[in-house]
PQR file of N, CA, C, O and H, with PARSE charges and radii, in Angstrom:
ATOM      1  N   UNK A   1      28.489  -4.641  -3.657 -0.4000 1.5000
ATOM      2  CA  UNK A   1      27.052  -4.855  -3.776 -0.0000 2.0000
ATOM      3  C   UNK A   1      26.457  -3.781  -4.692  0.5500 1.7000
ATOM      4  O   UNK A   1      26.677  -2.580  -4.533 -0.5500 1.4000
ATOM      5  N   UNK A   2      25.724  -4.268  -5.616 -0.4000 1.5000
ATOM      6  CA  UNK A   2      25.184  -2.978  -7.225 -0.0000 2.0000
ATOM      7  C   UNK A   2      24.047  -2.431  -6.231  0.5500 1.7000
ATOM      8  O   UNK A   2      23.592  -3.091  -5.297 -0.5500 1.4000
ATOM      9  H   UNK A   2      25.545  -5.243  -5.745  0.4000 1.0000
ATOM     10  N   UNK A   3      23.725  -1.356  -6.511 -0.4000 1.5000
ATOM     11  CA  UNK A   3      22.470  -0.592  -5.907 -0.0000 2.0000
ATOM     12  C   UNK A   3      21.330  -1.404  -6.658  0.5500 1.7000
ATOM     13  O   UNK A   3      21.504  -1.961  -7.742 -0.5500 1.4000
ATOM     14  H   UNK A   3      24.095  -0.820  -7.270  0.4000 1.0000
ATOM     15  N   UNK A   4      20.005  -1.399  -5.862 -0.4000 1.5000
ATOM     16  CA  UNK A   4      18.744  -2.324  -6.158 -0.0000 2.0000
ATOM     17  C   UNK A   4      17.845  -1.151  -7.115  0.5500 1.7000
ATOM     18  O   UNK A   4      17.967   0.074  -7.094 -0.5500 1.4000
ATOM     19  H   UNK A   4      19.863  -0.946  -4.981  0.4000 1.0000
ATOM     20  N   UNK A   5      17.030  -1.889  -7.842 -0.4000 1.5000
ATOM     21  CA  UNK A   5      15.996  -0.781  -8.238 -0.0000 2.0000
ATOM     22  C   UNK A   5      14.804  -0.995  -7.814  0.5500 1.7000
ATOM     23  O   UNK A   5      14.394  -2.112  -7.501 -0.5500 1.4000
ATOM     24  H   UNK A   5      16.931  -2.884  -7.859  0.4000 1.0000
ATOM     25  N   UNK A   6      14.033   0.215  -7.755 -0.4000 1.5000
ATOM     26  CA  UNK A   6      12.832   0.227  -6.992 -0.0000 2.0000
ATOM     27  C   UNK A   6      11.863  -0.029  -7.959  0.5500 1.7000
ATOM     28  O   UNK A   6      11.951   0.536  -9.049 -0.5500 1.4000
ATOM     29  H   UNK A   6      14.366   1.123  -8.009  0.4000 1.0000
ATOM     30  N   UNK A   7      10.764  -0.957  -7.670 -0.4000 1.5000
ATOM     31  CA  UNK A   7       9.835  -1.639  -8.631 -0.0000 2.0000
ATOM     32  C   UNK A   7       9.191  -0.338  -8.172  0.5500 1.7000
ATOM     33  O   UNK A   7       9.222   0.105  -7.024 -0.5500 1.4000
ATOM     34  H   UNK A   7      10.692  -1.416  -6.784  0.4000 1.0000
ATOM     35  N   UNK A   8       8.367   0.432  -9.659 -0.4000 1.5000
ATOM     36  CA  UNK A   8       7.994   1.910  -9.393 -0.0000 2.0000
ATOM     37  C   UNK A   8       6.527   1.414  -9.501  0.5500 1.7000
ATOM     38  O   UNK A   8       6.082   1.828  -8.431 -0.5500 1.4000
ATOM     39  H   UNK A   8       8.342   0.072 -10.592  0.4000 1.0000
ATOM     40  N   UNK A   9       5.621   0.863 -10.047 -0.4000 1.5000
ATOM     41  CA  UNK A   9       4.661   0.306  -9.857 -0.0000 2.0000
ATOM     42  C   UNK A   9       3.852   0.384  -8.409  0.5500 1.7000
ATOM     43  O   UNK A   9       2.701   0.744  -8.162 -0.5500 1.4000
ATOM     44  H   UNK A   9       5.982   0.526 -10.917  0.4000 1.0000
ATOM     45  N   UNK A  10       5.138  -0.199  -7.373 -0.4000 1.5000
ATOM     46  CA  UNK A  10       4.791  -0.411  -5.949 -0.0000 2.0000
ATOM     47  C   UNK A  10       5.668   0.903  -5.492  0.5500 1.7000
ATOM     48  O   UNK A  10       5.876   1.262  -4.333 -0.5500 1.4000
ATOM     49  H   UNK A  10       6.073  -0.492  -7.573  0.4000 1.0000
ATOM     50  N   UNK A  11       5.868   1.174  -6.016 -0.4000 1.5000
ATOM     51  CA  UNK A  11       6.384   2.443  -4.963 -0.0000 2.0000
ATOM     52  C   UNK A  11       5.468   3.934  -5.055  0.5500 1.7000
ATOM     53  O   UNK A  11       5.556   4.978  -4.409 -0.5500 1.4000
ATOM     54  H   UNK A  11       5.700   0.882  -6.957  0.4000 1.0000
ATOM     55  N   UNK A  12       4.188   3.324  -6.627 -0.4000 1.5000
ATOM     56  CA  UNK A  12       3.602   4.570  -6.759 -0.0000 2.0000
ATOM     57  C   UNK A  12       2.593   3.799  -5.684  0.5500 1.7000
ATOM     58  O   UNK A  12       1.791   4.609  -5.219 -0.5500 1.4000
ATOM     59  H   UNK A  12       4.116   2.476  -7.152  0.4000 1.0000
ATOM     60  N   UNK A  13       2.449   2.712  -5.264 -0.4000 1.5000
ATOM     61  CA  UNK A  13       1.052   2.413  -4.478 -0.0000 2.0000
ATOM     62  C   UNK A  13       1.775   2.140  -3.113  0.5500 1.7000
ATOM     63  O   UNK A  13       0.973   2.358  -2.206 -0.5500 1.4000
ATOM     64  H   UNK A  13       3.101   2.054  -5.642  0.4000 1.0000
ATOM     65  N   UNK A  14       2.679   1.845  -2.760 -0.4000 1.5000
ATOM     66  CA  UNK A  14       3.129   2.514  -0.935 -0.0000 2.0000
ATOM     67  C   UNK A  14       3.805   3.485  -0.665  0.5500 1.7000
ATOM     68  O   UNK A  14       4.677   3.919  -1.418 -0.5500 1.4000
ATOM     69  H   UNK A  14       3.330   1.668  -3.497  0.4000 1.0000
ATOM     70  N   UNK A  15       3.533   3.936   0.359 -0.4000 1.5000
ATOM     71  CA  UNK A  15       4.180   4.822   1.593 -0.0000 2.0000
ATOM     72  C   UNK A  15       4.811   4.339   2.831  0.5500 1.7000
ATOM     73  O   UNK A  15       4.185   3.463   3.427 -0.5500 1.4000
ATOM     74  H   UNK A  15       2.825   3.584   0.971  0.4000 1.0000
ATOM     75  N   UNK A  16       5.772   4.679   3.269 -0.4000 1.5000
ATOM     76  CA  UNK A  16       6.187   4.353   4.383 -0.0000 2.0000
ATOM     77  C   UNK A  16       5.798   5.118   5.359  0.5500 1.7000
ATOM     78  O   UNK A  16       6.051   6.278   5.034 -0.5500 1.4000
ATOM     79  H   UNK A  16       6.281   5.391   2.785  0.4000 1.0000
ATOM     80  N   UNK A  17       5.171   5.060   6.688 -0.4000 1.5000
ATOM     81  CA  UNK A  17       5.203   5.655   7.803 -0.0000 2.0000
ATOM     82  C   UNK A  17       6.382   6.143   8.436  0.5500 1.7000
ATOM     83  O   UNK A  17       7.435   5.585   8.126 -0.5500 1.4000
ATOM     84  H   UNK A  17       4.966   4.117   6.952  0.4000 1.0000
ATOM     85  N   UNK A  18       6.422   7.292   9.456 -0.4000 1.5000
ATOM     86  CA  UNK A  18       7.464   7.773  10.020 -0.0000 2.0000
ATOM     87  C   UNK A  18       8.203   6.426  11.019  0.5500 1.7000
ATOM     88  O   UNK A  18       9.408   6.322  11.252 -0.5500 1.4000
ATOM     89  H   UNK A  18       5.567   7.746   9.708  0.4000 1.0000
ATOM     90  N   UNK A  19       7.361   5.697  11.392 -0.4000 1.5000
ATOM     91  CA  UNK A  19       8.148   4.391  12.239 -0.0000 2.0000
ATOM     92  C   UNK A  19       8.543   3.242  11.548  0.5500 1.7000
ATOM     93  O   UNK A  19       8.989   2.228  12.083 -0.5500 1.4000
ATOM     94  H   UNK A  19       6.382   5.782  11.203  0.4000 1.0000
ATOM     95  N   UNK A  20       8.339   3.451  10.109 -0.4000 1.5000
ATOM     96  CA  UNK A  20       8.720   2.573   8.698 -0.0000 2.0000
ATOM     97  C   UNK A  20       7.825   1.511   8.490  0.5500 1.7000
ATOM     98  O   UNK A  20       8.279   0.487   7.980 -0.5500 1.4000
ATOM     99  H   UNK A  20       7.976   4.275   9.674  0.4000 1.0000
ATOM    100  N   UNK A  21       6.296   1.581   8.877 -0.4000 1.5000
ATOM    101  CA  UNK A  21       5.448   1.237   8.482 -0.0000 2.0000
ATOM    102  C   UNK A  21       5.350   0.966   7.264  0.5500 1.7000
ATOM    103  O   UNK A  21       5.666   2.006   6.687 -0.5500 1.4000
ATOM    104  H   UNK A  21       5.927   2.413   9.292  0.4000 1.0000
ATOM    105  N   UNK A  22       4.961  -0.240   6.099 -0.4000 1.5000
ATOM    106  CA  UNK A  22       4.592   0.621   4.669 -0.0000 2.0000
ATOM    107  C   UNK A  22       2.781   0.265   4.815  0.5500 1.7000
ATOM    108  O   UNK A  22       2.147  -0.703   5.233 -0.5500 1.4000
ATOM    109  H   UNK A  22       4.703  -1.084   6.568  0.4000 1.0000
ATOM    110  N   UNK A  23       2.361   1.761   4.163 -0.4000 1.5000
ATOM    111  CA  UNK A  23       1.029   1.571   4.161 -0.0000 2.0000
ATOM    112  C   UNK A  23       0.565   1.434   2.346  0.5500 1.7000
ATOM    113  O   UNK A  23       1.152   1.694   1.295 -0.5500 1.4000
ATOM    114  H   UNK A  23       2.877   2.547   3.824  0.4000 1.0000
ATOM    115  N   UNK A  24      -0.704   0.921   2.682 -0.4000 1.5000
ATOM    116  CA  UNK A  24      -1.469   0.969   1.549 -0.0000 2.0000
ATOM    117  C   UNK A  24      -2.551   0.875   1.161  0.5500 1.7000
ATOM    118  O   UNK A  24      -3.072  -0.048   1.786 -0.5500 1.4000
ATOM    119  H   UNK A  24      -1.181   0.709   3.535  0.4000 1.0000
ATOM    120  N   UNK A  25      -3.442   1.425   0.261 -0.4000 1.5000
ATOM    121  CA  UNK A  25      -5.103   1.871  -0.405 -0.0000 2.0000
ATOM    122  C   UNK A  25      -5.573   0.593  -0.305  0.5500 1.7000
ATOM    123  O   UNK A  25      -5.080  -0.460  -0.711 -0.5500 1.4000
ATOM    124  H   UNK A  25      -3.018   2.175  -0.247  0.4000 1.0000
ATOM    125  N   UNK A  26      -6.974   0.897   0.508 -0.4000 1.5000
ATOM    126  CA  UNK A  26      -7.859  -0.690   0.211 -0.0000 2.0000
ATOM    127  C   UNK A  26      -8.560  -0.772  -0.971  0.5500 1.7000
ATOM    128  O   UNK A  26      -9.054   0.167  -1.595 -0.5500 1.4000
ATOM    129  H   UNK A  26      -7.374   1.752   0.837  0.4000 1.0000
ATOM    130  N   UNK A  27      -8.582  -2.203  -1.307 -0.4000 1.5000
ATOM    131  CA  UNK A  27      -9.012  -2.430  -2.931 -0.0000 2.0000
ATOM    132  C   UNK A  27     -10.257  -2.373  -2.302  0.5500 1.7000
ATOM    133  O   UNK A  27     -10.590  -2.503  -1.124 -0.5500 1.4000
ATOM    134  H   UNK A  27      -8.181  -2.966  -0.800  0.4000 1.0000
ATOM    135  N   UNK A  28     -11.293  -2.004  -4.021 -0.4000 1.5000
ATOM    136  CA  UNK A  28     -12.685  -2.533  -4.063 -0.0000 2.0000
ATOM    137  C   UNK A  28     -13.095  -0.815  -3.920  0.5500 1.7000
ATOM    138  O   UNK A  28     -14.095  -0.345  -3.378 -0.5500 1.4000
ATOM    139  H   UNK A  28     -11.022  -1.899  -4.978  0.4000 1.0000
ATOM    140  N   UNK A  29     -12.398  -0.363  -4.337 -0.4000 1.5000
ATOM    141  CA  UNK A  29     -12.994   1.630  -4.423 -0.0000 2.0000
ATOM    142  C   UNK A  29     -13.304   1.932  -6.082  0.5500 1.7000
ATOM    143  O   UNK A  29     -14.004   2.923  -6.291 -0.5500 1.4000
ATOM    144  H   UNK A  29     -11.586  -0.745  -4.777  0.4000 1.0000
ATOM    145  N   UNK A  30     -12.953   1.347  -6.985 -0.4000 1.5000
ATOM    146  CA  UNK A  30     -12.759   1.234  -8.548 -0.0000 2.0000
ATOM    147  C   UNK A  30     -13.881   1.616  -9.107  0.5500 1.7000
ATOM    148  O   UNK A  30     -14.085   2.738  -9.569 -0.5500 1.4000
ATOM    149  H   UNK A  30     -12.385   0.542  -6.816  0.4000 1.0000
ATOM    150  N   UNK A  31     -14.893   0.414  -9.082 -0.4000 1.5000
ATOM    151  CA  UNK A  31     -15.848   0.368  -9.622 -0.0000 2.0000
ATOM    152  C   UNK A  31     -17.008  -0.363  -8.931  0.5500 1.7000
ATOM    153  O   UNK A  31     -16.660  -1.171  -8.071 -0.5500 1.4000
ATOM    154  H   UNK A  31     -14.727  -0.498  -8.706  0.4000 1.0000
ATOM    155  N   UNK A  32     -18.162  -0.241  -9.126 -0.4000 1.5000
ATOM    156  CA  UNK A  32     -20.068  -1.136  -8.744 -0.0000 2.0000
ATOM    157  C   UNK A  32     -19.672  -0.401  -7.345  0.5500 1.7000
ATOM    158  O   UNK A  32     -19.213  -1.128  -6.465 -0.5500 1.4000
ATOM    159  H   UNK A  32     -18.445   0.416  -9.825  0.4000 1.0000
ATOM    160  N   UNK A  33     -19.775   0.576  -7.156 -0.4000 1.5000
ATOM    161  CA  UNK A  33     -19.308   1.197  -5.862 -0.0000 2.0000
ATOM    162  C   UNK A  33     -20.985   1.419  -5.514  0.5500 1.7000
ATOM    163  O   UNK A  33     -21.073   1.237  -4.299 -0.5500 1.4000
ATOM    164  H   UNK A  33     -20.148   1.167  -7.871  0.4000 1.0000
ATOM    165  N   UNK A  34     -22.457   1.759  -6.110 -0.4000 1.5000
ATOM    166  CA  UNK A  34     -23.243   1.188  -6.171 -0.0000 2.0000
ATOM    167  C   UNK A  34     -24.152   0.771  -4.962  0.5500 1.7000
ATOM    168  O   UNK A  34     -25.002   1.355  -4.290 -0.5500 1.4000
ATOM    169  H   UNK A  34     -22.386   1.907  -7.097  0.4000 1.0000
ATOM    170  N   UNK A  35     -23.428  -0.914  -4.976 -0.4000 1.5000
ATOM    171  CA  UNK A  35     -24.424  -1.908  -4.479 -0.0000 2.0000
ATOM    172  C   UNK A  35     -23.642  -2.049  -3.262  0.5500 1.7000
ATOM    173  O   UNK A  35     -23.995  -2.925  -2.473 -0.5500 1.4000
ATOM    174  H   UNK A  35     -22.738  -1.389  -5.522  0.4000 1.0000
ATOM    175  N   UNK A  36     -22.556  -1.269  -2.961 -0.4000 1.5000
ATOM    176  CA  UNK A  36     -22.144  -1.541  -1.342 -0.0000 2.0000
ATOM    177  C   UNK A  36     -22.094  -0.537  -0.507  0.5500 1.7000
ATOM    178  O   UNK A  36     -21.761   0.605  -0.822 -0.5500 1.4000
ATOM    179  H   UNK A  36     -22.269  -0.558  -3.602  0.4000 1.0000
ATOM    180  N   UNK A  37     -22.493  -0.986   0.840 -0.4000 1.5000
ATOM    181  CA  UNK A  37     -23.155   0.312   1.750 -0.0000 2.0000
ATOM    182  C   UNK A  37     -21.871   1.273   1.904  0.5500 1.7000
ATOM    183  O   UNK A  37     -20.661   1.142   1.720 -0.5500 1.4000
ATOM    184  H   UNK A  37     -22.764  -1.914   1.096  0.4000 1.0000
ATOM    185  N   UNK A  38     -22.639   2.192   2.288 -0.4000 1.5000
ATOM    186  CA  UNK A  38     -21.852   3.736   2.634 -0.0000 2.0000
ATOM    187  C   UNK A  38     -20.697   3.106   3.668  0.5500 1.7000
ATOM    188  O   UNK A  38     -19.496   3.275   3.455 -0.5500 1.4000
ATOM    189  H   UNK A  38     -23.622   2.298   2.438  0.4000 1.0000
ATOM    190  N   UNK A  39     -21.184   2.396   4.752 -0.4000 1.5000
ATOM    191  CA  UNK A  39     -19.910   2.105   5.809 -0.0000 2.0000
ATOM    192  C   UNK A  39     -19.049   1.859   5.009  0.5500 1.7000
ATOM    193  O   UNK A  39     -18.326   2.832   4.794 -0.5500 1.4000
ATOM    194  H   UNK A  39     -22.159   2.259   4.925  0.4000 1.0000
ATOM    195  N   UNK A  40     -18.778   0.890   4.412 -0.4000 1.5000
ATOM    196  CA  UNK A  40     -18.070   0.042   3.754 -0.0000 2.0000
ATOM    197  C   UNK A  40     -17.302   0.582   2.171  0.5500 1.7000
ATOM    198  O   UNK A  40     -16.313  -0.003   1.729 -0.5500 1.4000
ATOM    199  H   UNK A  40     -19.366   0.100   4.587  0.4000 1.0000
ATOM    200  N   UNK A  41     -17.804   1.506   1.616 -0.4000 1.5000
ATOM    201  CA  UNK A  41     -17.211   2.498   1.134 -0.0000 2.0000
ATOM    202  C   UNK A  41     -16.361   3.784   1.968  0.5500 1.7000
ATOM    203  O   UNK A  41     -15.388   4.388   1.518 -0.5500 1.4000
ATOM    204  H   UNK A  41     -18.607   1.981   1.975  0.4000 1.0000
ATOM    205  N   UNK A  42     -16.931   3.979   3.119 -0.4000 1.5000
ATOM    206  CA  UNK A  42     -15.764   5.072   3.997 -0.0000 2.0000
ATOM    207  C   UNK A  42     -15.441   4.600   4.254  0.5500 1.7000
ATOM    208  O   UNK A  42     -14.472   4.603   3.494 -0.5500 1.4000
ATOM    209  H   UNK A  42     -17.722   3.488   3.485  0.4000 1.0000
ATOM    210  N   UNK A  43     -15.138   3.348   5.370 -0.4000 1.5000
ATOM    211  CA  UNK A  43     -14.146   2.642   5.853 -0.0000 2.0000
ATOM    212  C   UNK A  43     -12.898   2.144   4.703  0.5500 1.7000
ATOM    213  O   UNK A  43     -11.714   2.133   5.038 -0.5500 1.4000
ATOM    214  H   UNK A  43     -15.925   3.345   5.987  0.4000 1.0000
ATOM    215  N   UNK A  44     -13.469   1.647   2.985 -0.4000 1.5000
ATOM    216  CA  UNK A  44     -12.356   1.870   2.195 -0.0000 2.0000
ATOM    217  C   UNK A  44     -11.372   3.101   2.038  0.5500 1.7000
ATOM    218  O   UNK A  44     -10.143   3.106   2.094 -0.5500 1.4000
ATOM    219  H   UNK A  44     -14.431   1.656   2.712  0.4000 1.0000
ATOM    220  N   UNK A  45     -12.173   4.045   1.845 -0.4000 1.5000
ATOM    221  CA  UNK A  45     -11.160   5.258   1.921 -0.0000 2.0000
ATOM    222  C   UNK A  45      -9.691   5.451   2.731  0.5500 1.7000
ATOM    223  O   UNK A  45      -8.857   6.259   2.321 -0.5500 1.4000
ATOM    224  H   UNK A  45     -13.172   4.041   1.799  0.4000 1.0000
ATOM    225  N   UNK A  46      -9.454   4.561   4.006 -0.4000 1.5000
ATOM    226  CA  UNK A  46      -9.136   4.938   5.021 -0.0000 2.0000
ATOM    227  C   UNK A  46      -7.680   3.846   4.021  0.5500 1.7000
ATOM    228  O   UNK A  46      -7.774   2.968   3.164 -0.5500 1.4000
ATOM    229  H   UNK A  46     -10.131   3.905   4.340  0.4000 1.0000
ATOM    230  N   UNK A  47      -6.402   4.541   4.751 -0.4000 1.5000
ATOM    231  CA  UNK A  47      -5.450   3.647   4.146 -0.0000 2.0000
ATOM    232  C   UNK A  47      -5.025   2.622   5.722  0.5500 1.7000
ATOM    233  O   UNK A  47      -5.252   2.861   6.908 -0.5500 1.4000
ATOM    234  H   UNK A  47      -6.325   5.254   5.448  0.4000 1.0000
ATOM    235  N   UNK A  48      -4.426   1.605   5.127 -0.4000 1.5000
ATOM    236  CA  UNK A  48      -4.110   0.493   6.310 -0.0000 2.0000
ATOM    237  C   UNK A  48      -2.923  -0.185   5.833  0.5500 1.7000
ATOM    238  O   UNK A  48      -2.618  -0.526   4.691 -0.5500 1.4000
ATOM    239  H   UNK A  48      -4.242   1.412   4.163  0.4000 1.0000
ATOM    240  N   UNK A  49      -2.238  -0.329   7.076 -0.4000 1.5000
ATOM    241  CA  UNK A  49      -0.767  -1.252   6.855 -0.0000 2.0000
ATOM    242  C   UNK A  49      -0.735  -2.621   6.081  0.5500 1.7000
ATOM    243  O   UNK A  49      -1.802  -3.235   6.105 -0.5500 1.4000
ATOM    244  H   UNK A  49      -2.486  -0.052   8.004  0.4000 1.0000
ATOM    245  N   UNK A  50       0.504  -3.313   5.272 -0.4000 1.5000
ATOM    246  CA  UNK A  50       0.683  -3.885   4.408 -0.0000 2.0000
ATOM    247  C   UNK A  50       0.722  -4.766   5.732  0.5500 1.7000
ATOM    248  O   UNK A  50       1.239  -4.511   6.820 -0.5500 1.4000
ATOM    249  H   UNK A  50       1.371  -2.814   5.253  0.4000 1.0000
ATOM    250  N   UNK A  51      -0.329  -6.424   5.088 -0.4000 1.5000
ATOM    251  CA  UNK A  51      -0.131  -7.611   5.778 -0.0000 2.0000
ATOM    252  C   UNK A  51       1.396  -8.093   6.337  0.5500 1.7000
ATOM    253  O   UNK A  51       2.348  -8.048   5.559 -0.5500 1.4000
ATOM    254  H   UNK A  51      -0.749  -6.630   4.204  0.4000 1.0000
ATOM    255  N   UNK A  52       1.573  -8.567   7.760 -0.4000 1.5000
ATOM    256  CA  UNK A  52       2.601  -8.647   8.265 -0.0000 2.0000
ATOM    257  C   UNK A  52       3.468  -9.551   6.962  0.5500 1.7000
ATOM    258  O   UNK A  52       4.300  -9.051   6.204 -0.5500 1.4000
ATOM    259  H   UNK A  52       0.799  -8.604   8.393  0.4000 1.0000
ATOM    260  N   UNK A  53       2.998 -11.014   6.963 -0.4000 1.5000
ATOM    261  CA  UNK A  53       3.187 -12.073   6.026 -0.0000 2.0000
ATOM    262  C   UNK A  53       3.844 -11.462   4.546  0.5500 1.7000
ATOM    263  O   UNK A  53       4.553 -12.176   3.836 -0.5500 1.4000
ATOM    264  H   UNK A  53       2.322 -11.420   7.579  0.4000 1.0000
ATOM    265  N   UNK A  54       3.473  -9.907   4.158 -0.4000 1.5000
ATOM    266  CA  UNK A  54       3.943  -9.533   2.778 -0.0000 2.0000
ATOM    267  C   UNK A  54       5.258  -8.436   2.718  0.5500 1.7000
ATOM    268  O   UNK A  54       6.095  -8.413   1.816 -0.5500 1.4000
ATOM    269  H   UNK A  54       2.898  -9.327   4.735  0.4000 1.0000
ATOM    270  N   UNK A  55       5.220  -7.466   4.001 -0.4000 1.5000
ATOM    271  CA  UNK A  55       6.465  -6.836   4.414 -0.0000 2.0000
ATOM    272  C   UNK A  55       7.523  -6.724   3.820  0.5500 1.7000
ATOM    273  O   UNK A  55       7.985  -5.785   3.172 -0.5500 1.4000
ATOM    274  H   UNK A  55       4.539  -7.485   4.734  0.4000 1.0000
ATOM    275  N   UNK A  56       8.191  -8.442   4.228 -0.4000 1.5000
ATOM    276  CA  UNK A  56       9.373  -8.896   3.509 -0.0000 2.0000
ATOM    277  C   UNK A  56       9.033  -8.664   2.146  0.5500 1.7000
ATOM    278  O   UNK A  56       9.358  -7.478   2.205 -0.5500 1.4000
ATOM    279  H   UNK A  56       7.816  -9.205   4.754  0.4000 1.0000
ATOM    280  N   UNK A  57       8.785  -8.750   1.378 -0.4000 1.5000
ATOM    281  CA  UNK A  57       8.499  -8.934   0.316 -0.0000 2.0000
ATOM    282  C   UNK A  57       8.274  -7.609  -0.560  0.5500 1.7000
ATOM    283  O   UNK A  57       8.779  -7.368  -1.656 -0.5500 1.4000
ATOM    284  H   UNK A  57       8.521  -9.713   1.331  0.4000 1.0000
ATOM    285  N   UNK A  58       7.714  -7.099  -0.088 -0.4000 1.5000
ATOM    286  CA  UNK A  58       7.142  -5.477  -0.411 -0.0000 2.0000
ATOM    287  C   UNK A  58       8.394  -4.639   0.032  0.5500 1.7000
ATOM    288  O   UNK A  58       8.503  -3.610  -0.635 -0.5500 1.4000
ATOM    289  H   UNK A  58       7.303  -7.295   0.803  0.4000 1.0000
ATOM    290  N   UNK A  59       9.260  -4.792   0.880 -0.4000 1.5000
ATOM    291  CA  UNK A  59      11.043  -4.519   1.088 -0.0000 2.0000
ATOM    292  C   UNK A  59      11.641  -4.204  -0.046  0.5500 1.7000
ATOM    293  O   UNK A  59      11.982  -3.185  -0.647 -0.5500 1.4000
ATOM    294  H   UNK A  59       9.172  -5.628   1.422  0.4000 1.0000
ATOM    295  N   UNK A  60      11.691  -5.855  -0.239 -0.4000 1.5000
ATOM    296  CA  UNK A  60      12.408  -5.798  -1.674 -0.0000 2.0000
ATOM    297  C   UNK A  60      12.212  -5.264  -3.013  0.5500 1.7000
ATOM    298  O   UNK A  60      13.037  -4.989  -3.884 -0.5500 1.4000
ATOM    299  H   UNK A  60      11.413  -6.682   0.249  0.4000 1.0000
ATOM    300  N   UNK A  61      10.456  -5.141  -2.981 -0.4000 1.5000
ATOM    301  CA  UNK A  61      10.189  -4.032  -4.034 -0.0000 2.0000
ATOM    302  C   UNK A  61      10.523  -3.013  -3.881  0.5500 1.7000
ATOM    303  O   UNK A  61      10.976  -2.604  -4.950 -0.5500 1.4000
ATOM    304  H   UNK A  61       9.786  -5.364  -2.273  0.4000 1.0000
ATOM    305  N   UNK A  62      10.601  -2.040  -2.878 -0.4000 1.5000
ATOM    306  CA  UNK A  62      10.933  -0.338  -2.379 -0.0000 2.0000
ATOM    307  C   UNK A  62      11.545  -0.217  -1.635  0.5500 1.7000
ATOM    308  O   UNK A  62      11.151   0.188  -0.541 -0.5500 1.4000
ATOM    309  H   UNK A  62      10.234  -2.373  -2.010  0.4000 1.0000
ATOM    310  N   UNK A  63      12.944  -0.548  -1.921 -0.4000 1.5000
ATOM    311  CA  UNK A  63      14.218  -0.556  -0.863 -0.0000 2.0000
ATOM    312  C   UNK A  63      14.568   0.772  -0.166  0.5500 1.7000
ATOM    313  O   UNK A  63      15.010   0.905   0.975 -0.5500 1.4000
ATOM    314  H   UNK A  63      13.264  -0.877  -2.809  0.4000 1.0000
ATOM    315  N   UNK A  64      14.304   1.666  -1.013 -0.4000 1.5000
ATOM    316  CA  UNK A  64      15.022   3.125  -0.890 -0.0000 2.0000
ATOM    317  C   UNK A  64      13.517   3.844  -0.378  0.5500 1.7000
ATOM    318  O   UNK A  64      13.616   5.014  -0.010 -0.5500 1.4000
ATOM    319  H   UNK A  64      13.945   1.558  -1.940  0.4000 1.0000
ATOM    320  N   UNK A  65      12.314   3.295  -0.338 -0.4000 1.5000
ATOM    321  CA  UNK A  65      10.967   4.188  -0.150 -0.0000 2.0000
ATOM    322  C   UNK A  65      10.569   5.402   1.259  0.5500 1.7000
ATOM    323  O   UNK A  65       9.789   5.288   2.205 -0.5500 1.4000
ATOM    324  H   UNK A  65      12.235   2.344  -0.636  0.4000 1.0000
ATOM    325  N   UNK A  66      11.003   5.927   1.068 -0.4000 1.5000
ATOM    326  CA  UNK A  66      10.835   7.009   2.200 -0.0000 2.0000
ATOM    327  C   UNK A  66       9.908   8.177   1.687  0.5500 1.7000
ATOM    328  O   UNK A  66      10.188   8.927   0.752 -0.5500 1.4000
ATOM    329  H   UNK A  66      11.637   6.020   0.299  0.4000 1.0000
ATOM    330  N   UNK A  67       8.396   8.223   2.689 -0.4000 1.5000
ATOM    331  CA  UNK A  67       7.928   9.429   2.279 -0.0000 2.0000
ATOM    332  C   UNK A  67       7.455  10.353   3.452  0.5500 1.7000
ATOM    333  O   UNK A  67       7.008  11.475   3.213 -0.5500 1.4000
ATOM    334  H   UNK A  67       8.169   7.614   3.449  0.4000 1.0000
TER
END
C-alpha cells in the first residue's frame, strides 16, 4: 500500500482534537462584518467540529493530521 498525501489546503484549515475530533473555523468572518450583530460575530470566532456527514471525507484529505 503507497503512503497517501495530505491535501495541504485542508490540513492548513483542520485540526484534530485530542479524542480525534477534526475541528474547524466558521465561515462568514472575511468580510461586511459590518451589518451583522456582535453575537453573531463572537459566536463566529469560536471553532466547531466538522459535520458528522463530511468526516469520512475530510479523513481522506488529512490522513496523517495530528495536532
Amino acid at each position: 500500500m503507497p503512503k497517501l498525501k495530505t491535501n495541504k489546503s485542508a490540513a492548513k484549515r483542520l485540526k484534530r482534537t485530542g479524542s480525534g475530533k477534526l475541528m474547524r473555523n466558521r465561515m462568514g468572518r472575511r468580510h461586511l462584518l459590518t451589518s451583522k450583530p456582535a453575537k453573531r460575530k463572537r459566536h463566529m470566532r469560536k471553532q466547531t467540529t466538522v459535520a458528522p456527514g463530511m468526516v469520512k471525507r475530510m479523513n481522506v484529505l488529512v490522513p496523517y493530521l495530528d495536532n
